[in-house]
Backbone as ProteinMPNN parsed JSONL, in Angstrom:
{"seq_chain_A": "XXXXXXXXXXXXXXXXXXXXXXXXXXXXXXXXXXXXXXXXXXXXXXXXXXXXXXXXXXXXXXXXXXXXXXXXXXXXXXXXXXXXXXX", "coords_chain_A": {"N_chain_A": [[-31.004, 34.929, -27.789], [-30.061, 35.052, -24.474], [-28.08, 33.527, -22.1], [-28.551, 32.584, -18.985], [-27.229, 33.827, -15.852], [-25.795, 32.12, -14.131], [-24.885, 29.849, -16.198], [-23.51, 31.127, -17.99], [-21.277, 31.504, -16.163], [-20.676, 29.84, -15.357], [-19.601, 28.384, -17.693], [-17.441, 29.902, -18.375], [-15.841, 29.723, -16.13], [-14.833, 27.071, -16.525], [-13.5, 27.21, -19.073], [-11.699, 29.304, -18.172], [-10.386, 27.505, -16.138], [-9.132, 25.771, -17.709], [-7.763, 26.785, -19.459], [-5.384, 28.086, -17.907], [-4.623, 25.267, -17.33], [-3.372, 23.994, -19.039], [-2.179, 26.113, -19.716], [0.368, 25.844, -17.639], [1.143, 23.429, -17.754], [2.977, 23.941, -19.957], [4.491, 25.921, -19.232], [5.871, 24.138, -17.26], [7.047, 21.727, -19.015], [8.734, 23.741, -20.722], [10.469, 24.647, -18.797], [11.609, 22.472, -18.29], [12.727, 21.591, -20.908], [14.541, 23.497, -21.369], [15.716, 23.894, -18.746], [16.498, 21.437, -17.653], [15.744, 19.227, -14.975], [17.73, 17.498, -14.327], [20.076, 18.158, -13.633], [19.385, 19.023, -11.065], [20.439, 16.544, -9.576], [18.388, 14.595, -8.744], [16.916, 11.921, -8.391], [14.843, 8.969, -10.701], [12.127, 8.768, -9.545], [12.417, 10.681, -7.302], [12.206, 13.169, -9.614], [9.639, 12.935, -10.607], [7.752, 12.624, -8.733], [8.476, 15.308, -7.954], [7.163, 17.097, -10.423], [4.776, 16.549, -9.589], [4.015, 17.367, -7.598], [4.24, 19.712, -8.184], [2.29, 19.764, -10.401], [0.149, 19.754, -8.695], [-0.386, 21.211, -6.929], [-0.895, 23.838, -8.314], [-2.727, 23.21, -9.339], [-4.791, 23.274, -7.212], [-4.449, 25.693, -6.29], [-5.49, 27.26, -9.032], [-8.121, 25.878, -9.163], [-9.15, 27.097, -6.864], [-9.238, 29.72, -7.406], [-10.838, 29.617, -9.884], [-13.109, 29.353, -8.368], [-13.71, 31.348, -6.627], [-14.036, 33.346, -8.851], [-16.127, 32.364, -10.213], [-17.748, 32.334, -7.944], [-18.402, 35.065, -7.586], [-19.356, 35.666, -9.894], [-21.61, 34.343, -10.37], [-23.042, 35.163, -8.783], [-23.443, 34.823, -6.245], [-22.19, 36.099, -4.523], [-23.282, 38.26, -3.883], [-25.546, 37.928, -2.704], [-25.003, 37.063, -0.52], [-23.935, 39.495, 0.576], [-25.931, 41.282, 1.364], [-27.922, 39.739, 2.621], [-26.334, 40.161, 4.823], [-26.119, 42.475, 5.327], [-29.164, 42.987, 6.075], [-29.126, 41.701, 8.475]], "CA_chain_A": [[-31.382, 34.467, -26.468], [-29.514, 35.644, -23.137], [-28.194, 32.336, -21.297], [-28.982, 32.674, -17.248], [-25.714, 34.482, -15.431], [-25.053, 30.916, -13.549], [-24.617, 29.127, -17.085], [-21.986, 31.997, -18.361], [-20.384, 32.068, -15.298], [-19.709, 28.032, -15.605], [-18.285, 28.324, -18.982], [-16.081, 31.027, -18.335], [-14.728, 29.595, -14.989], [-14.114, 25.999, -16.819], [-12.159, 27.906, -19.985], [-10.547, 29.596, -17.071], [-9.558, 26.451, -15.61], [-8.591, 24.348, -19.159], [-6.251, 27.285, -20.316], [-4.754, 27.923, -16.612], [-3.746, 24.09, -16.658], [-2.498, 23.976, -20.014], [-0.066, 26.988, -19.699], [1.194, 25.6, -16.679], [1.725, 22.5, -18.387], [3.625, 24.433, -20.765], [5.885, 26.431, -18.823], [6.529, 23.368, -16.997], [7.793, 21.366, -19.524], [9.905, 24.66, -21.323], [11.365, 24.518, -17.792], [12.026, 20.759, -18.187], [13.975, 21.55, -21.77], [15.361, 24.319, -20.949], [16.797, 23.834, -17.505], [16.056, 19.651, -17.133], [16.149, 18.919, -13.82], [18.866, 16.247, -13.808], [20.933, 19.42, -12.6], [19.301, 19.375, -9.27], [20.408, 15.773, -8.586], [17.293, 13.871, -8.272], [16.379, 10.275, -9.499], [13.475, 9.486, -11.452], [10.96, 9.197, -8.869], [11.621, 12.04, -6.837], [11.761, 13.864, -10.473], [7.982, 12.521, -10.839], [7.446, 13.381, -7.417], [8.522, 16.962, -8.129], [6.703, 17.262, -11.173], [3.499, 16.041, -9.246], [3.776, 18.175, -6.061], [4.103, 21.549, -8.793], [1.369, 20.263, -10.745], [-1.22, 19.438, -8.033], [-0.617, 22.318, -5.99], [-0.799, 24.86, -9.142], [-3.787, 22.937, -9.979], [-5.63, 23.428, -6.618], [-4.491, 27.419, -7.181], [-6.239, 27.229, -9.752], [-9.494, 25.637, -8.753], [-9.696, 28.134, -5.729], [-9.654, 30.884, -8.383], [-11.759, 29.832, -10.479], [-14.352, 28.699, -7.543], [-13.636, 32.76, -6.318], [-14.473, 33.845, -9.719], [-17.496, 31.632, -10.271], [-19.299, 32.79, -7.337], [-18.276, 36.474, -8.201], [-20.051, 35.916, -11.324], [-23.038, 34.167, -10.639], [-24.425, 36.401, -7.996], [-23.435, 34.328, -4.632], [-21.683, 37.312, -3.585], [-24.577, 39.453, -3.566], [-26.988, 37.641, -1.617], [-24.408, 36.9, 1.377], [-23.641, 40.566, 1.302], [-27.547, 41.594, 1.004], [-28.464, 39.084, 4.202], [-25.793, 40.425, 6.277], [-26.733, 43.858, 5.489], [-30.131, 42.604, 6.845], [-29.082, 41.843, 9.689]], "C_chain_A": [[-30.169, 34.568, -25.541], [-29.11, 34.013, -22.615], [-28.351, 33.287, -19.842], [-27.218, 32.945, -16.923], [-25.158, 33.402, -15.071], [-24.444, 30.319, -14.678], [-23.145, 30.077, -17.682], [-21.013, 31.915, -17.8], [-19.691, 30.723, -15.203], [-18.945, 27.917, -16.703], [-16.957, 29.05, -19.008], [-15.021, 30.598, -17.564], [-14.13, 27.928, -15.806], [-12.968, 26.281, -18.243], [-11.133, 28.306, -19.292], [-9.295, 28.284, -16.485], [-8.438, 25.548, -16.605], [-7.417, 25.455, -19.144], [-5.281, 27.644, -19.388], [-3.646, 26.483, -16.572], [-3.007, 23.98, -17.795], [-1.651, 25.112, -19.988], [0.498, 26.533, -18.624], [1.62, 24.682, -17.021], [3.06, 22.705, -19.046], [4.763, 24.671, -19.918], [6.276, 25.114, -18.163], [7.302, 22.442, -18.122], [9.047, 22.138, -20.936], [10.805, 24.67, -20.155], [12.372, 23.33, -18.164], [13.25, 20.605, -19.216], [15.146, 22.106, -21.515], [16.369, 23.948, -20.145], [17.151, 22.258, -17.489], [16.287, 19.894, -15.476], [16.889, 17.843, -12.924], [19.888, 17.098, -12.921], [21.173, 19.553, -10.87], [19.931, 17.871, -8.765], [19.751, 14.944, -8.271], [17.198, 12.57, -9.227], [14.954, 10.385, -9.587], [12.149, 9.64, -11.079], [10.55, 9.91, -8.118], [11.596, 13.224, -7.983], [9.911, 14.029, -10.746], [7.272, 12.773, -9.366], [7.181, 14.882, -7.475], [7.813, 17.691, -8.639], [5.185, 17.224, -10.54], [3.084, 16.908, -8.249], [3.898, 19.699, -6.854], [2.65, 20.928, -9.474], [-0.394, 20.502, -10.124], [-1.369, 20.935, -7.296], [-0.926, 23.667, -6.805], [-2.902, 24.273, -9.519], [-4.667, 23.419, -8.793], [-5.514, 24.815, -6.618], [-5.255, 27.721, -7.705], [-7.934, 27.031, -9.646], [-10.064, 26.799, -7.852], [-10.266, 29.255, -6.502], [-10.419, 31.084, -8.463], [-12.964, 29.662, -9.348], [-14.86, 30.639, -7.104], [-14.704, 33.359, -7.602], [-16.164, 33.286, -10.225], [-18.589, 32.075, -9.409], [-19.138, 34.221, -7.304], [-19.296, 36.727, -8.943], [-21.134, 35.483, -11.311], [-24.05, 34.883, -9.61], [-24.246, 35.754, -6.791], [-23.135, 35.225, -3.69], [-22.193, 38.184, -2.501], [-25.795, 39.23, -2.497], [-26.242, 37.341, -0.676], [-24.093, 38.437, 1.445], [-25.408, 41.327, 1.685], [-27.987, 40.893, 2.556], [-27.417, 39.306, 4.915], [-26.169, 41.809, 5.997], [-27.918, 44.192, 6.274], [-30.375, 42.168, 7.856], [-28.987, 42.419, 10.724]], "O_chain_A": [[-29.155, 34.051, -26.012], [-30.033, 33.221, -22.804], [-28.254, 34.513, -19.787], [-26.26, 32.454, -17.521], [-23.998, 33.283, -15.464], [-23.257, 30.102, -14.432], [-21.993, 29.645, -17.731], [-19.914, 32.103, -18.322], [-18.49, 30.518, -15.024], [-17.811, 27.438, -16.726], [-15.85, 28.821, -19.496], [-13.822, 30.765, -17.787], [-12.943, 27.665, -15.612], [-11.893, 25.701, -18.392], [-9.964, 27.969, -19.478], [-8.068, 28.191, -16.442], [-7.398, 24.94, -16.352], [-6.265, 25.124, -18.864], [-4.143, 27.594, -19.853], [-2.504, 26.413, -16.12], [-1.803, 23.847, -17.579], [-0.449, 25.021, -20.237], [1.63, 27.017, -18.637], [2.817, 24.652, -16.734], [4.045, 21.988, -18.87], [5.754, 23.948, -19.813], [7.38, 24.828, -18.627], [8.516, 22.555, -17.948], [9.807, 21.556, -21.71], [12.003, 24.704, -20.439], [13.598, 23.348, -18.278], [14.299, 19.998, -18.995], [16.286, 21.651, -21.431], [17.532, 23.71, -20.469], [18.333, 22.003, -17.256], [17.013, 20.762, -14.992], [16.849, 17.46, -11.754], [20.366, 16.796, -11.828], [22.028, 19.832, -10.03], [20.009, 17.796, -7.539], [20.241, 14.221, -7.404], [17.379, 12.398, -10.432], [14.137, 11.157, -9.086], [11.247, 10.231, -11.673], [9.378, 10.171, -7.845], [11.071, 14.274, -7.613], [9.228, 15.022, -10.997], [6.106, 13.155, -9.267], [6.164, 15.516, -7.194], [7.49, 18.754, -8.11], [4.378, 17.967, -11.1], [1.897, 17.174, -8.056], [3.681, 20.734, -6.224], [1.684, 21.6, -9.114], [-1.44, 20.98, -10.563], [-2.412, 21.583, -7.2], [-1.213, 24.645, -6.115], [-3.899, 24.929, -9.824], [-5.545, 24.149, -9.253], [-6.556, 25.364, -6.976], [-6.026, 28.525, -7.181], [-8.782, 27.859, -9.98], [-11.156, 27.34, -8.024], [-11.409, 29.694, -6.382], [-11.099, 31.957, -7.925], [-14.017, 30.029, -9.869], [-15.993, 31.101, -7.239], [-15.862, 33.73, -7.409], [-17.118, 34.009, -10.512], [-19.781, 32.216, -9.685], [-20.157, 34.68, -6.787], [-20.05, 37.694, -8.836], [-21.933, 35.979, -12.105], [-25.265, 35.081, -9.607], [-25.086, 36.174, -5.995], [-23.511, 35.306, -2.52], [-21.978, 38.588, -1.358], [-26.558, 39.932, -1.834], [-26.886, 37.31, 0.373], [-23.95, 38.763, 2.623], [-25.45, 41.985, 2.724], [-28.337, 41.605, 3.498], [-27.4, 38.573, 5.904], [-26.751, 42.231, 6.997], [-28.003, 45.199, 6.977], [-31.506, 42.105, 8.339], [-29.043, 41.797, 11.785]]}, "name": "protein", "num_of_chains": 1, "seq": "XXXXXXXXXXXXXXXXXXXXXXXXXXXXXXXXXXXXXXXXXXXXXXXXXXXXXXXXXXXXXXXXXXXXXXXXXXXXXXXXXXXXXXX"}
């Protein structure tokens, strides 16, 4: 049995999203060993600051993507290009 293109296209874009946030997780904290960022200077709440303003903004990156890719895939594309063609 075939699932419906919308249902594929949700699983794919939320795998998309899970393994997106977990490697960014990642490299961020190989950064963190690696380099630390006591280097730059910062105390611990604009460290947690820092940390917060890379992962939110990587995260909404992310969402846009996947939101791109999602309606790629389930066919939204097609019917806004289809009714302006019809116009």
């Amino acid at each position: 049995m075939r699932l419906p293109r919308s249902l594929t296209a949700q699983s794919w874009t939320a795998r998309f999203s899970i393994t997106s946030g977990v490697a960014i997780l990642v490299l961020i904290a190989i950064a963190w060993v690696v380099f630390g960022f006591g280097s730059l200077g910062l105390n611990t709440s604009a460290t947690i600051a820092l940390s917060l303003g890379i992962l939110l903004t990587a995260g909404l990156g992310v969402g846009l993507m996947a939101l791109v890719f999602y309606s790629n895939r389930s066919g939204q594309d097609d019917l806004v290009q289809r009714s302006a063609r019809e116009r």
